[in-house]
Every structure is written in structure tokens, then in C-alpha cells.
CHARMM-style PDB file with segment names, atoms N, HN, CA, C and O in Angstrom:
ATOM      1  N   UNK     1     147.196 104.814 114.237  1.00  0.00      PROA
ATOM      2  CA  UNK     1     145.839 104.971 114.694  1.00  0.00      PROA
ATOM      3  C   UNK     1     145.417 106.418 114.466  1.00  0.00      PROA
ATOM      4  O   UNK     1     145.984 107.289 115.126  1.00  0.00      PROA
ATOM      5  N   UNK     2     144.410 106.772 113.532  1.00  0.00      PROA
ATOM      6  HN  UNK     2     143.950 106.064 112.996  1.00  0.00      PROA
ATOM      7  CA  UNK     2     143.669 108.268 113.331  1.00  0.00      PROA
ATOM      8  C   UNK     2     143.779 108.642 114.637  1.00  0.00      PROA
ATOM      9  O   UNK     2     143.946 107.857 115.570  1.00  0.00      PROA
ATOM     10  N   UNK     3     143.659 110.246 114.750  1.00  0.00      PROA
ATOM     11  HN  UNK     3     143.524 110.884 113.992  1.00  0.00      PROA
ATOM     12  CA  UNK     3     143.574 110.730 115.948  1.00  0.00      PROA
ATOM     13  C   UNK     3     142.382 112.065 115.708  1.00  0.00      PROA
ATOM     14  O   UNK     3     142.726 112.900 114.872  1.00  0.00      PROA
ATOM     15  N   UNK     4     141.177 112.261 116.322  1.00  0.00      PROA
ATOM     16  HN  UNK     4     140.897 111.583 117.002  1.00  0.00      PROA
ATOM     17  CA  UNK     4     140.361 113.010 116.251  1.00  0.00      PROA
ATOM     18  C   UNK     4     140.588 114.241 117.292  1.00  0.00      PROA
ATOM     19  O   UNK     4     140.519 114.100 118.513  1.00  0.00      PROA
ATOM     20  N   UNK     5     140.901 115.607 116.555  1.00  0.00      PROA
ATOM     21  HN  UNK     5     140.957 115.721 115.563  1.00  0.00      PROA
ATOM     22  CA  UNK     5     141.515 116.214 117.450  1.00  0.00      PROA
ATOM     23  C   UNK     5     140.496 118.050 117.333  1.00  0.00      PROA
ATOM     24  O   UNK     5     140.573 118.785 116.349  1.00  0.00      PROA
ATOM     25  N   UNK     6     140.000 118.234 118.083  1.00  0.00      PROA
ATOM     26  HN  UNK     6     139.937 117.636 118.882  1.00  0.00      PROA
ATOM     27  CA  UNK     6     139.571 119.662 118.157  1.00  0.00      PROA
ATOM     28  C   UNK     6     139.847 120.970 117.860  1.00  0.00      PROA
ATOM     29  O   UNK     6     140.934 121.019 117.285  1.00  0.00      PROA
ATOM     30  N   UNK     7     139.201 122.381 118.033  1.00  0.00      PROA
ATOM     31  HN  UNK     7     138.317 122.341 118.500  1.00  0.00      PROA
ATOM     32  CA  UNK     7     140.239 123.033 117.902  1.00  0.00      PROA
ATOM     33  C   UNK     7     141.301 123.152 118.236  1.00  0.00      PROA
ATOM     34  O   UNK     7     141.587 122.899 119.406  1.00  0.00      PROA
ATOM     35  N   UNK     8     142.520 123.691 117.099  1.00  0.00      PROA
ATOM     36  HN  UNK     8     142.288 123.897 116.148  1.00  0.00      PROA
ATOM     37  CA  UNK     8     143.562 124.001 117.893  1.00  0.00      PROA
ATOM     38  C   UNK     8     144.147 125.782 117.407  1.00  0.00      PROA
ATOM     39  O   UNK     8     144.091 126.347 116.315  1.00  0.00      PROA
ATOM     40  N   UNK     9     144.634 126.215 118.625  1.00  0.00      PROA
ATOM     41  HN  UNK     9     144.680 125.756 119.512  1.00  0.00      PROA
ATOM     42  CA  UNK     9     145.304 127.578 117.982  1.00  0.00      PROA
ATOM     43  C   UNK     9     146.570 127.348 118.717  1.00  0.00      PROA
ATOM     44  O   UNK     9     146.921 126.802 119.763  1.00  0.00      PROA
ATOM     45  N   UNK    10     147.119 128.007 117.713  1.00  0.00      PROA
ATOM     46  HN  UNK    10     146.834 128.450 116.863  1.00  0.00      PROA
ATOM     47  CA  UNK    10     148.900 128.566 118.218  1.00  0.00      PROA
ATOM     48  C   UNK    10     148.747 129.087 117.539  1.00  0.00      PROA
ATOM     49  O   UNK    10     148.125 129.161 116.479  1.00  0.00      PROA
ATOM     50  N   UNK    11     150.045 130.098 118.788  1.00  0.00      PROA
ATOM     51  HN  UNK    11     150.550 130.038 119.649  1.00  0.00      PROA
ATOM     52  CA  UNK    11     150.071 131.801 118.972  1.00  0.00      PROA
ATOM     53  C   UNK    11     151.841 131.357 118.320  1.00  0.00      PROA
ATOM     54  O   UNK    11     152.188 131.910 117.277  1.00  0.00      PROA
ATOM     55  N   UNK    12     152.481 130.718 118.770  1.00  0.00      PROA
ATOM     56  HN  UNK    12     152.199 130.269 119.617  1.00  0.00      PROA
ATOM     57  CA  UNK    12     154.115 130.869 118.629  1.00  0.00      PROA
ATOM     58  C   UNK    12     154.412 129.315 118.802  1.00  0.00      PROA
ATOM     59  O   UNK    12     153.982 128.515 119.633  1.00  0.00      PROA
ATOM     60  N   UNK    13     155.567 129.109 117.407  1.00  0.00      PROA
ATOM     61  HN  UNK    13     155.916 129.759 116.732  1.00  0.00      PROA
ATOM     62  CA  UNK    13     156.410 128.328 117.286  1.00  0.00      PROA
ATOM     63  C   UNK    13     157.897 128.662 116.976  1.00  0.00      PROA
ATOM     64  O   UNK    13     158.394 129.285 116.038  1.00  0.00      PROA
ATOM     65  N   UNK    14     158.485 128.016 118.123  1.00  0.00      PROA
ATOM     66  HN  UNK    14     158.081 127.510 118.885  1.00  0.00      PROA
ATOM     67  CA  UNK    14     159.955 128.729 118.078  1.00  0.00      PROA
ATOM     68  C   UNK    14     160.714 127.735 118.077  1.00  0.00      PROA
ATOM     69  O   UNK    14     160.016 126.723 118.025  1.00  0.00      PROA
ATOM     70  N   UNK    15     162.213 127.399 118.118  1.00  0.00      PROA
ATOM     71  HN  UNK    15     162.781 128.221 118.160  1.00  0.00      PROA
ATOM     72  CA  UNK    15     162.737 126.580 117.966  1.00  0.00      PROA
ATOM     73  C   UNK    15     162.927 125.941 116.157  1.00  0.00      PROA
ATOM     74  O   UNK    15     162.922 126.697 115.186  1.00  0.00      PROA
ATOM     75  N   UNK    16     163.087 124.363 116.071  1.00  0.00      PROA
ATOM     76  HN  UNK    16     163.091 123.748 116.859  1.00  0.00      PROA
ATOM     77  CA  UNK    16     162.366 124.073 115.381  1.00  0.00      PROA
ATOM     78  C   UNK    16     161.369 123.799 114.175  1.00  0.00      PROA
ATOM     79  O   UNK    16     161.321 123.220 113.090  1.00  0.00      PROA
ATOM     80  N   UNK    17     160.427 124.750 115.235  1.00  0.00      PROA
ATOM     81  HN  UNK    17     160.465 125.220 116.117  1.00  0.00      PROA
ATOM     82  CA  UNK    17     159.110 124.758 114.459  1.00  0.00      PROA
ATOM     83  C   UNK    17     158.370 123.405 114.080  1.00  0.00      PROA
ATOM     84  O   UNK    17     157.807 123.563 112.997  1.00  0.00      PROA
ATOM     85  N   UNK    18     158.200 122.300 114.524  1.00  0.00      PROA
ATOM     86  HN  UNK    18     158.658 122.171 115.404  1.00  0.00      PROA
ATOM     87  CA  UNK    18     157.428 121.283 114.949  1.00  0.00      PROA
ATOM     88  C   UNK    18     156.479 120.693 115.214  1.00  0.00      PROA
ATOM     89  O   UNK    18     156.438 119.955 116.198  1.00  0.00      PROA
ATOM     90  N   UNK    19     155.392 120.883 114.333  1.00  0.00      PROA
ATOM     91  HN  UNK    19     155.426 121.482 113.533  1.00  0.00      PROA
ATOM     92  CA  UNK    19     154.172 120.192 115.192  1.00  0.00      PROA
ATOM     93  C   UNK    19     153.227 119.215 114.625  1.00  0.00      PROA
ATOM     94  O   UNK    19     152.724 119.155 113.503  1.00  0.00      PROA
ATOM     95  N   UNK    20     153.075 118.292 115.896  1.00  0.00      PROA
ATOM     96  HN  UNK    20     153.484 118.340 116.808  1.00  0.00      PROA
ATOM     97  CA  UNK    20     152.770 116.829 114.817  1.00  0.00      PROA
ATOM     98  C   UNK    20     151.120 116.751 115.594  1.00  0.00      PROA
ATOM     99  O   UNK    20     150.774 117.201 116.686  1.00  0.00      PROA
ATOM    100  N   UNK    21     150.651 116.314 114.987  1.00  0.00      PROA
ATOM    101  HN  UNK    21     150.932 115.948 114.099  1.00  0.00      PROA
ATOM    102  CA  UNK    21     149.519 115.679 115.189  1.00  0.00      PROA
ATOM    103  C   UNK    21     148.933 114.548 114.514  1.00  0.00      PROA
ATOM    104  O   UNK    21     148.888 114.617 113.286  1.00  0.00      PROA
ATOM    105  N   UNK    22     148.359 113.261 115.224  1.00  0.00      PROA
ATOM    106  HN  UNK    22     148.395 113.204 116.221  1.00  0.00      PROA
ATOM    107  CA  UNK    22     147.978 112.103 115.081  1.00  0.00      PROA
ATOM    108  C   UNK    22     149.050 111.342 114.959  1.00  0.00      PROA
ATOM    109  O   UNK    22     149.821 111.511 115.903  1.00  0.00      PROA
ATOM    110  N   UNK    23     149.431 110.528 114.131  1.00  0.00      PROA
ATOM    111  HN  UNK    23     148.805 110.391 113.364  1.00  0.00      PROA
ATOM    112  CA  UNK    23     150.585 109.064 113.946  1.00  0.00      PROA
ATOM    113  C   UNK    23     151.544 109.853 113.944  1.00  0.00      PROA
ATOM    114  O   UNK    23     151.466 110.988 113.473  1.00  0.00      PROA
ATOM    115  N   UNK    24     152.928 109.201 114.645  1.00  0.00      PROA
ATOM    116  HN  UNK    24     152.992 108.279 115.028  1.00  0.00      PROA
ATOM    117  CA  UNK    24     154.338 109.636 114.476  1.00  0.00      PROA
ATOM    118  C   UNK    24     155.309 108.591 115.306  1.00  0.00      PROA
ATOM    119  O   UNK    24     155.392 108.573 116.534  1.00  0.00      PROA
ATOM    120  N   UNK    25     155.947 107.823 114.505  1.00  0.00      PROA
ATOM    121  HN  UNK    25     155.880 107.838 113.507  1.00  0.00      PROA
ATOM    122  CA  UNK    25     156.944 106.942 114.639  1.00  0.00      PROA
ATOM    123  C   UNK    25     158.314 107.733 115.498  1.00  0.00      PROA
ATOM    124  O   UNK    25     158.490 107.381 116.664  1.00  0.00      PROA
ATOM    125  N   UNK    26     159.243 108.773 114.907  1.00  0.00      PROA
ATOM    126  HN  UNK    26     159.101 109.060 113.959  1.00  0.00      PROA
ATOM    127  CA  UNK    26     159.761 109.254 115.596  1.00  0.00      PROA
ATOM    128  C   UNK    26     159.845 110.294 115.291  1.00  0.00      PROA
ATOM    129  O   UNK    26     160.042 110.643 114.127  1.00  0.00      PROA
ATOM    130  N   UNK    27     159.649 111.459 116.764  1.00  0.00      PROA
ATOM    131  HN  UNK    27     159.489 111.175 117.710  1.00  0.00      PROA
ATOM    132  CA  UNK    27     159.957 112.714 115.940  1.00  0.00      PROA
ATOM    133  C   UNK    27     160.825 113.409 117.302  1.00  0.00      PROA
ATOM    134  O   UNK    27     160.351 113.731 118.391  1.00  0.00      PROA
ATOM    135  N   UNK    28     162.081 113.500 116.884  1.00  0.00      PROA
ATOM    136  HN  UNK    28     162.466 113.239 115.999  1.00  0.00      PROA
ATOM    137  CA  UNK    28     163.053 113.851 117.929  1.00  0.00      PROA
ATOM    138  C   UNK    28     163.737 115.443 117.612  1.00  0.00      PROA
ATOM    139  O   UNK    28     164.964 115.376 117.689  1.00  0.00      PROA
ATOM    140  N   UNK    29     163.253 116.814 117.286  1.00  0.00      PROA
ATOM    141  HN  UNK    29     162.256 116.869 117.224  1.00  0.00      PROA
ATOM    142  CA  UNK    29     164.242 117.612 117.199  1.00  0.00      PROA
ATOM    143  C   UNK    29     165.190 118.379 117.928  1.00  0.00      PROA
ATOM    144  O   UNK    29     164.738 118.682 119.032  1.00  0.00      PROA
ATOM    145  N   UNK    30     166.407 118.829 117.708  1.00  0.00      PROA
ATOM    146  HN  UNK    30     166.774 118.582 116.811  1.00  0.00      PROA
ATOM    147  CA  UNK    30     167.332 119.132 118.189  1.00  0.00      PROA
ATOM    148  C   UNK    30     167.650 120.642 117.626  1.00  0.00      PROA
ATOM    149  O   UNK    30     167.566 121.041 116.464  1.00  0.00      PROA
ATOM    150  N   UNK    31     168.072 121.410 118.892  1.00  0.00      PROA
ATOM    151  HN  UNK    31     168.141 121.086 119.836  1.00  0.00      PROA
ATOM    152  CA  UNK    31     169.022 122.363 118.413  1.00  0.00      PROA
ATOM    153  C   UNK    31     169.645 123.138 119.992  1.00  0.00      PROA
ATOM    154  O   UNK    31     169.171 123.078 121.127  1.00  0.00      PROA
ATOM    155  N   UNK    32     170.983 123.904 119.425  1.00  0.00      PROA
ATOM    156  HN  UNK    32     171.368 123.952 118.504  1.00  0.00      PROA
ATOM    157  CA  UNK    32     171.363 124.318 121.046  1.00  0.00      PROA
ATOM    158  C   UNK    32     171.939 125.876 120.357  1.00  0.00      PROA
ATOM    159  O   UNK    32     172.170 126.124 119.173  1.00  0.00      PROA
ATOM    160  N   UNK    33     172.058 126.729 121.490  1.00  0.00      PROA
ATOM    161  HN  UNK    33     171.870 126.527 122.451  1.00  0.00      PROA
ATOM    162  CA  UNK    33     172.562 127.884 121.033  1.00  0.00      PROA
ATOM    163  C   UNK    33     173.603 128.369 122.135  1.00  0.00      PROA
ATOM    164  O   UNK    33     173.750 127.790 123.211  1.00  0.00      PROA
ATOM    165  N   UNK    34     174.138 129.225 121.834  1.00  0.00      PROA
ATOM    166  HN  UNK    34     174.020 129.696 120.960  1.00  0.00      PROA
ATOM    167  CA  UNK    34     174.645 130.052 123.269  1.00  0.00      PROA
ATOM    168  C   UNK    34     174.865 131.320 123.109  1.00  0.00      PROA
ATOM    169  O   UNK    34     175.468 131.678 122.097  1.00  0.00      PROA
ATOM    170  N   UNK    35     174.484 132.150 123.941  1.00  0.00      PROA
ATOM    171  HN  UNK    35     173.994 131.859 124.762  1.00  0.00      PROA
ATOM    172  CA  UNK    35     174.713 133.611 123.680  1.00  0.00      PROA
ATOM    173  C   UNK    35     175.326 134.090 124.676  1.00  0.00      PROA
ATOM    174  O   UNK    35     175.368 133.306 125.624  1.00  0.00      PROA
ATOM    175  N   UNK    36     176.001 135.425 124.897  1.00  0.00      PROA
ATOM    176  HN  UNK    36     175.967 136.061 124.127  1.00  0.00      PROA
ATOM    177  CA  UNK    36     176.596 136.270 125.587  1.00  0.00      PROA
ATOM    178  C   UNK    36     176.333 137.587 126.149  1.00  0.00      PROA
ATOM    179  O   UNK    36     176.768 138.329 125.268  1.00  0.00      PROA
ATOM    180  N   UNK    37     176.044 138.066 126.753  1.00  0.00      PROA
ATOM    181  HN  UNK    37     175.690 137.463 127.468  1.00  0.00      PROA
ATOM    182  CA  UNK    37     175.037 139.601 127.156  1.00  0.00      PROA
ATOM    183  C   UNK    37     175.767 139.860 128.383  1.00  0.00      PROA
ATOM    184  O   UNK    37     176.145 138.896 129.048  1.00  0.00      PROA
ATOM    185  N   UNK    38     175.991 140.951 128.733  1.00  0.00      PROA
ATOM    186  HN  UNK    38     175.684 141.734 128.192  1.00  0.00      PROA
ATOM    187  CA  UNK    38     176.985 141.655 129.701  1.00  0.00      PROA
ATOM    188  C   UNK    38     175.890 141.721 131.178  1.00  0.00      PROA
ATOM    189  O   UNK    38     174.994 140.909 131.410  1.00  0.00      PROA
ATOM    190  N   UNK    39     176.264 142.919 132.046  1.00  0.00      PROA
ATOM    191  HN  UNK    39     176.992 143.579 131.857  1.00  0.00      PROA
ATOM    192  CA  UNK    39     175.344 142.572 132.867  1.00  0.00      PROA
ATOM    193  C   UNK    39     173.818 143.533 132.930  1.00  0.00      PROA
ATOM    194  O   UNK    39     173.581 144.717 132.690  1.00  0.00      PROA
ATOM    195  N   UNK    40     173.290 142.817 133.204  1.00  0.00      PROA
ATOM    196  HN  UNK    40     173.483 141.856 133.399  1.00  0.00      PROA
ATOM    197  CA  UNK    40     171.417 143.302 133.200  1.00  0.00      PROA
ATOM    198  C   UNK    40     170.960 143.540 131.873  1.00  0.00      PROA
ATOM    199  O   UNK    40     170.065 144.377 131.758  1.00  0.00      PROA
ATOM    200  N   UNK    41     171.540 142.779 130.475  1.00  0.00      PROA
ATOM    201  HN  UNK    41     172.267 142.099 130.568  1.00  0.00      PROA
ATOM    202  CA  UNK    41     171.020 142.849 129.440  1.00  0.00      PROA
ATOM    203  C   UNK    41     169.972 141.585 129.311  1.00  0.00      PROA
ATOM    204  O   UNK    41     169.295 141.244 128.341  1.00  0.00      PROA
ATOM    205  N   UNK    42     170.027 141.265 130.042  1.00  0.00      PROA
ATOM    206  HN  UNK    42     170.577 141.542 130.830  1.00  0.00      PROA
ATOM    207  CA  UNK    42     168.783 139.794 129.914  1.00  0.00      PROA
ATOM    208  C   UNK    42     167.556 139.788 130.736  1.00  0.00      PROA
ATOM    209  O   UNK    42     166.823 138.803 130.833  1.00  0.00      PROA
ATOM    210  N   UNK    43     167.277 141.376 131.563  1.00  0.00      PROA
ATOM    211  HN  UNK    43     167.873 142.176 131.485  1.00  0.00      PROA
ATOM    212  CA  UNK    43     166.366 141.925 132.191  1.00  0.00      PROA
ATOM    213  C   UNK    43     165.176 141.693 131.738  1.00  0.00      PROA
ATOM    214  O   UNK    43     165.166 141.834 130.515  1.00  0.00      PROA
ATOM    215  N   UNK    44     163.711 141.270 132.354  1.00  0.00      PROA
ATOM    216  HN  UNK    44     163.719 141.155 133.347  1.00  0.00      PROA
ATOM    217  CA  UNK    44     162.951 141.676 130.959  1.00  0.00      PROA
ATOM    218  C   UNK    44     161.783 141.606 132.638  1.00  0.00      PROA
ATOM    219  O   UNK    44     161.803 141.008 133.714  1.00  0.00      PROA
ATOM    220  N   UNK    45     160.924 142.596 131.949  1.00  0.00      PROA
ATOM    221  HN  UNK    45     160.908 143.082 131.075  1.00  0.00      PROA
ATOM    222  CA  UNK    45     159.567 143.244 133.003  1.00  0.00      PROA
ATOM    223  C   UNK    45     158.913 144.684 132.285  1.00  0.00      PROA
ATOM    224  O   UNK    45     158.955 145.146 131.144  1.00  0.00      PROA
ATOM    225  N   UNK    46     158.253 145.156 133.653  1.00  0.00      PROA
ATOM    226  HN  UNK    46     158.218 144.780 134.579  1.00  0.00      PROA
ATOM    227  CA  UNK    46     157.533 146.495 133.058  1.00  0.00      PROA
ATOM    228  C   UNK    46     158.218 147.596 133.530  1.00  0.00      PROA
ATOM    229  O   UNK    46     158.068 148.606 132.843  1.00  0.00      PROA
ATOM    230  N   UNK    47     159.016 147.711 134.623  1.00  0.00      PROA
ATOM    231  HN  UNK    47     159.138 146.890 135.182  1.00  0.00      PROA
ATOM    232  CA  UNK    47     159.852 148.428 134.947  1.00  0.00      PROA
ATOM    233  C   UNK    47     161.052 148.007 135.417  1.00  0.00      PROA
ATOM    234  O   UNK    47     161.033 147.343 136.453  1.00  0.00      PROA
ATOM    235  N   UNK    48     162.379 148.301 134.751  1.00  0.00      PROA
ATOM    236  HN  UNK    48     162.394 148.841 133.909  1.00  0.00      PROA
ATOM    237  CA  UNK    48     163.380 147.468 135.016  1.00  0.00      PROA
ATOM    238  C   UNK    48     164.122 148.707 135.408  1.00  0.00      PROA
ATOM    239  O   UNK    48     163.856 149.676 134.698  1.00  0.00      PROA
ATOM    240  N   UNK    49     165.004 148.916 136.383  1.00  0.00      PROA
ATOM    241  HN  UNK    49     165.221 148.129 136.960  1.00  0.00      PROA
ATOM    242  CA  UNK    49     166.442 149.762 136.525  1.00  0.00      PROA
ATOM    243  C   UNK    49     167.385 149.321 137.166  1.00  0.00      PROA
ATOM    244  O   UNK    49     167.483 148.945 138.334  1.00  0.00      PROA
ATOM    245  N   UNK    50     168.349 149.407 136.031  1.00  0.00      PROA
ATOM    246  HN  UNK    50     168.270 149.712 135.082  1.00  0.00      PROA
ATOM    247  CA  UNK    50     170.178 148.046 136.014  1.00  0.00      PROA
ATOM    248  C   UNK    50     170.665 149.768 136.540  1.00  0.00      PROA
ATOM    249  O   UNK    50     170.301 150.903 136.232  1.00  0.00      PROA
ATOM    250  N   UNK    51     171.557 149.242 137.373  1.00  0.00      PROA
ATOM    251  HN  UNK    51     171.853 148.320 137.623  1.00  0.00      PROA
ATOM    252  CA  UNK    51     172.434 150.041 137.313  1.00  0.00      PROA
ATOM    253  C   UNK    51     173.997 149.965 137.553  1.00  0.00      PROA
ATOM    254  O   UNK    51     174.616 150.024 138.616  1.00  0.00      PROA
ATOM    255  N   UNK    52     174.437 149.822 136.303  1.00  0.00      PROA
ATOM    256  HN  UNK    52     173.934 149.775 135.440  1.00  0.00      PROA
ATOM    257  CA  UNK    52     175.944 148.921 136.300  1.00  0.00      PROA
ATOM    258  C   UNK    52     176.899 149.994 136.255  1.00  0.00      PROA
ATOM    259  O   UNK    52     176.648 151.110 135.799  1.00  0.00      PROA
ATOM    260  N   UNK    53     178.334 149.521 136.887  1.00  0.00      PROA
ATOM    261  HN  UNK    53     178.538 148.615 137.258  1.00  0.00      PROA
ATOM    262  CA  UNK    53     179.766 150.953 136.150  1.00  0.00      PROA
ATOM    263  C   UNK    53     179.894 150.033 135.088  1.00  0.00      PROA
ATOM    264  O   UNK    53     179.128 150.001 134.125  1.00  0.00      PROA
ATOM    265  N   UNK    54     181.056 149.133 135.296  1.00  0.00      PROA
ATOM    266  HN  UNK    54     181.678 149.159 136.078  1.00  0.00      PROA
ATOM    267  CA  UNK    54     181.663 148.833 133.935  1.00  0.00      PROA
ATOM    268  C   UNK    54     181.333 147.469 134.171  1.00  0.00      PROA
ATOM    269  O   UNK    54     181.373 146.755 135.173  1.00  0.00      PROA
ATOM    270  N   UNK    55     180.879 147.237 132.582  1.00  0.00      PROA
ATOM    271  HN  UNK    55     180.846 147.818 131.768  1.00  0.00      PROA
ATOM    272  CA  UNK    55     180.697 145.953 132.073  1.00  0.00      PROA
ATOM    273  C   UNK    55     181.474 145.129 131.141  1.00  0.00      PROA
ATOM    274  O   UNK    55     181.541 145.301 129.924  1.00  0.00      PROA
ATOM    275  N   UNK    56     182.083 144.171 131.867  1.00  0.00      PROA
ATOM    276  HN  UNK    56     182.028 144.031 132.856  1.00  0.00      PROA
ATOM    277  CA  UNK    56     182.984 142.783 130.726  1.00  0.00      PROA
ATOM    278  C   UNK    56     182.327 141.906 131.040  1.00  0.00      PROA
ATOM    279  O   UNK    56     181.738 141.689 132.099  1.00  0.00      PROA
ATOM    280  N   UNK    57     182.423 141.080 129.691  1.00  0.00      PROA
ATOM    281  HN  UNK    57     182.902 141.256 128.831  1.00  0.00      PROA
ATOM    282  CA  UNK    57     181.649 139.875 129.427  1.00  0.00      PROA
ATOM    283  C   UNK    57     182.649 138.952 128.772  1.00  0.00      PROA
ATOM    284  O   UNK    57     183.028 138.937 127.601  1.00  0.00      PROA
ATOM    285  N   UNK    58     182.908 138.369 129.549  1.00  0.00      PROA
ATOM    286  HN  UNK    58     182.600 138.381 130.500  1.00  0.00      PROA
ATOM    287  CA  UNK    58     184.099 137.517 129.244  1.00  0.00      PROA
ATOM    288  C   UNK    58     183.817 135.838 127.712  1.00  0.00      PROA
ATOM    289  O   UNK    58     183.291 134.773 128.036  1.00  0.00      PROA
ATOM    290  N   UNK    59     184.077 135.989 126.972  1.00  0.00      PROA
ATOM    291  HN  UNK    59     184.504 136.854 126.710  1.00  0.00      PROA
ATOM    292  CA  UNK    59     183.385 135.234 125.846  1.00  0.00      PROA
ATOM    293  C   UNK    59     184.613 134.170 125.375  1.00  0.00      PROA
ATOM    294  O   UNK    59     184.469 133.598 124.295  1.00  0.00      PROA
ATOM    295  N   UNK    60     185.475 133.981 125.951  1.00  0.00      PROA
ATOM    296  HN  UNK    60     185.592 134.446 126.829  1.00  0.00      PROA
ATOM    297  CA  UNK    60     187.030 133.095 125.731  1.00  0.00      PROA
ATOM    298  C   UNK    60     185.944 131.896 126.253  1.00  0.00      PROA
ATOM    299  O   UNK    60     185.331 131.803 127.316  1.00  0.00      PROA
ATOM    300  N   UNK    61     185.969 130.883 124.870  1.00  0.00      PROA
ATOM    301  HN  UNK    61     186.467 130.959 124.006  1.00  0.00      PROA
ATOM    302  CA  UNK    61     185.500 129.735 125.391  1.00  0.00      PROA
ATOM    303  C   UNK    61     186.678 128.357 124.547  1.00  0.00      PROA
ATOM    304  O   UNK    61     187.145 128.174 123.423  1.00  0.00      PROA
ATOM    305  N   UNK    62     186.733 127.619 125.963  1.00  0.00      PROA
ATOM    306  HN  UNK    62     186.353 127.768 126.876  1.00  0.00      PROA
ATOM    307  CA  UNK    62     187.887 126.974 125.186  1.00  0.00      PROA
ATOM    308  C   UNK    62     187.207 125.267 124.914  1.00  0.00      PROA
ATOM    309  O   UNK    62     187.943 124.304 124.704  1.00  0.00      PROA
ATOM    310  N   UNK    63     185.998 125.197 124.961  1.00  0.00      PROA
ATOM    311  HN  UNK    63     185.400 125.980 125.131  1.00  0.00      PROA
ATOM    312  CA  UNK    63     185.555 124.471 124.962  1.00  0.00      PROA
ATOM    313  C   UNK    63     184.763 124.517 123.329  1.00  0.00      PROA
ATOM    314  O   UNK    63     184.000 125.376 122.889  1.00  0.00      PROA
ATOM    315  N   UNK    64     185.416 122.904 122.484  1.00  0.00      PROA
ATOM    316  HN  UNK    64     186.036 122.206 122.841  1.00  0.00      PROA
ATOM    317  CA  UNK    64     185.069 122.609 121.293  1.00  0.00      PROA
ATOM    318  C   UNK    64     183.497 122.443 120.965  1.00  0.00      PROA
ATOM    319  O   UNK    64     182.747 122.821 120.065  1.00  0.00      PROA
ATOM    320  N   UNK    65     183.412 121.905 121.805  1.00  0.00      PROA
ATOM    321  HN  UNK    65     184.021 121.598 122.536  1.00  0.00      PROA
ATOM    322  CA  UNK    65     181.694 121.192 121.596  1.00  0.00      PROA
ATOM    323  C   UNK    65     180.940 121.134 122.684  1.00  0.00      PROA
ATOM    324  O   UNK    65     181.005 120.114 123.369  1.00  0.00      PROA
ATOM    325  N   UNK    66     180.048 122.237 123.080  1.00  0.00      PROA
ATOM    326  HN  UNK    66     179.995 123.066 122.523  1.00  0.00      PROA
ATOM    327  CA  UNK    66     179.497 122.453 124.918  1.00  0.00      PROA
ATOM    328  C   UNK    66     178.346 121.059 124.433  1.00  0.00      PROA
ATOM    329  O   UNK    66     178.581 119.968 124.953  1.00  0.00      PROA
ATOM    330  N   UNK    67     177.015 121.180 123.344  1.00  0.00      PROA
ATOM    331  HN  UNK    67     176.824 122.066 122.922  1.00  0.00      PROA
ATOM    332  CA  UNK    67     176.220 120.089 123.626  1.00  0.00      PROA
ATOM    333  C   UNK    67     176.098 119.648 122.587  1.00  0.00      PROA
ATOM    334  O   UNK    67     175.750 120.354 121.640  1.00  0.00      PROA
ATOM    335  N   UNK    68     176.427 117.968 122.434  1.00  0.00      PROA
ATOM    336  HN  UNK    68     176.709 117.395 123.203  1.00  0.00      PROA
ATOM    337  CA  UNK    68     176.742 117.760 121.158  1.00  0.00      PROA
ATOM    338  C   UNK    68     175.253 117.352 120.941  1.00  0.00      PROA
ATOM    339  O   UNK    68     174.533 117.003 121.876  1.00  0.00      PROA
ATOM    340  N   UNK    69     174.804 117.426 119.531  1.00  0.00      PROA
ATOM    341  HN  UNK    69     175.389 117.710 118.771  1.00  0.00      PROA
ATOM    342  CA  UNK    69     173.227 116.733 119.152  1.00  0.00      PROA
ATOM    343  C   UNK    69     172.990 115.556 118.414  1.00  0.00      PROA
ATOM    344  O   UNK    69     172.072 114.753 118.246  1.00  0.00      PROA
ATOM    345  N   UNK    70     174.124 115.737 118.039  1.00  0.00      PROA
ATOM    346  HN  UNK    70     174.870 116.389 118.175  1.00  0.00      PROA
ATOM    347  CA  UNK    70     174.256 114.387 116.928  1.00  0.00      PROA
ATOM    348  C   UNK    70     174.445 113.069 117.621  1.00  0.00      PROA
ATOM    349  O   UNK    70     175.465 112.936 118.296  1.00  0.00      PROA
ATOM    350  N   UNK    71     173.648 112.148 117.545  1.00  0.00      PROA
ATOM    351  HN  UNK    71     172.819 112.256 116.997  1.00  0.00      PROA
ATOM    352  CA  UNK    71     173.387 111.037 118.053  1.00  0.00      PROA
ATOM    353  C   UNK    71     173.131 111.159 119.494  1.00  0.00      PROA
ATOM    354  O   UNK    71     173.483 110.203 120.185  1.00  0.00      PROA
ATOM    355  N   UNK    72     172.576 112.171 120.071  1.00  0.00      PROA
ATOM    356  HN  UNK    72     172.290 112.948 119.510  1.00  0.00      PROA
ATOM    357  CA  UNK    72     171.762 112.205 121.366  1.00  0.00      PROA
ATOM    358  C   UNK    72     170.150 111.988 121.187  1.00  0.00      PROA
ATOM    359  O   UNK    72     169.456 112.990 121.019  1.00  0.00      PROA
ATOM    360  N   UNK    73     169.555 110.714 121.219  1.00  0.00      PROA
ATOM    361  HN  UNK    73     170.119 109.900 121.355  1.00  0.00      PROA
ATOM    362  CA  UNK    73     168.625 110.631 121.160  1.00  0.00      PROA
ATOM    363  C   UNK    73     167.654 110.771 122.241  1.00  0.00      PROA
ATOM    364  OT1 UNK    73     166.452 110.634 122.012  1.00  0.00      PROA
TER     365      UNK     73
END
């Protein structure tokens, strides 16, 4: 079924990158990440003050597959 659709703006596509408009049978995307950052590196504002001694970030992962995507529909 056509779909009559107005303006549109986007500012940011992340991930992905994805965007459907009008007909779509299936549109399922996937992705996973994982990252590691010690402490108060994931801070985010207009004035931030961390104040750490010592930082370990422990990254031993004994785990094969944290989220699998493949055939998670």
C-alpha cells in the first residue's frame, strides 16, 4: 500500500543505517558491540570531575558468544 509521507529530516543515523519508508515485508537489522573503558571514561556533561587513583579494567572474557544475532528474529 503507497504511503504519503511529509517532510522528513534526519539529523543522525547510527547503527545500521536503516530507513524505510512506505511498503516493507521484513526489515529486521542486527548488530551488537561491547566495549571496555576504565573508570569515569564514559562520563559525558558540561562539567564533569572524575576523580580516580588507580584504574583496572578487567577485560578477561571467557565467554564465546555474549549475543548471538544470527537467527534471533
Amino acid at each position: 500500500m503507497p504511503a504519503f509521507i511529509g517532510p522528513v529530516q534526519i539529523l543522525n543515523i547510527g547503527g545500521s543505517g536503516i530507513v524505510q519508508f512506505g511498503d516493507s515485508l521484513i526489515i529486521s537489522p542486527k548488530s551488537n558491540s561491547k566495549s571496555h573503558s576504565g573508570s569515569g571514561a564514559s562520563n559525558t556533561g558540561g562539567i564533569v570531575i572524575t576523580i580516580n587513583g588507580i584504574s583496572i579494567t578487567n577485560v578477561i572474557d571467557t565467554n564465546l558468544i555474549d549475543q548471538p544475532t544470527v537467527g534471533n528474529n
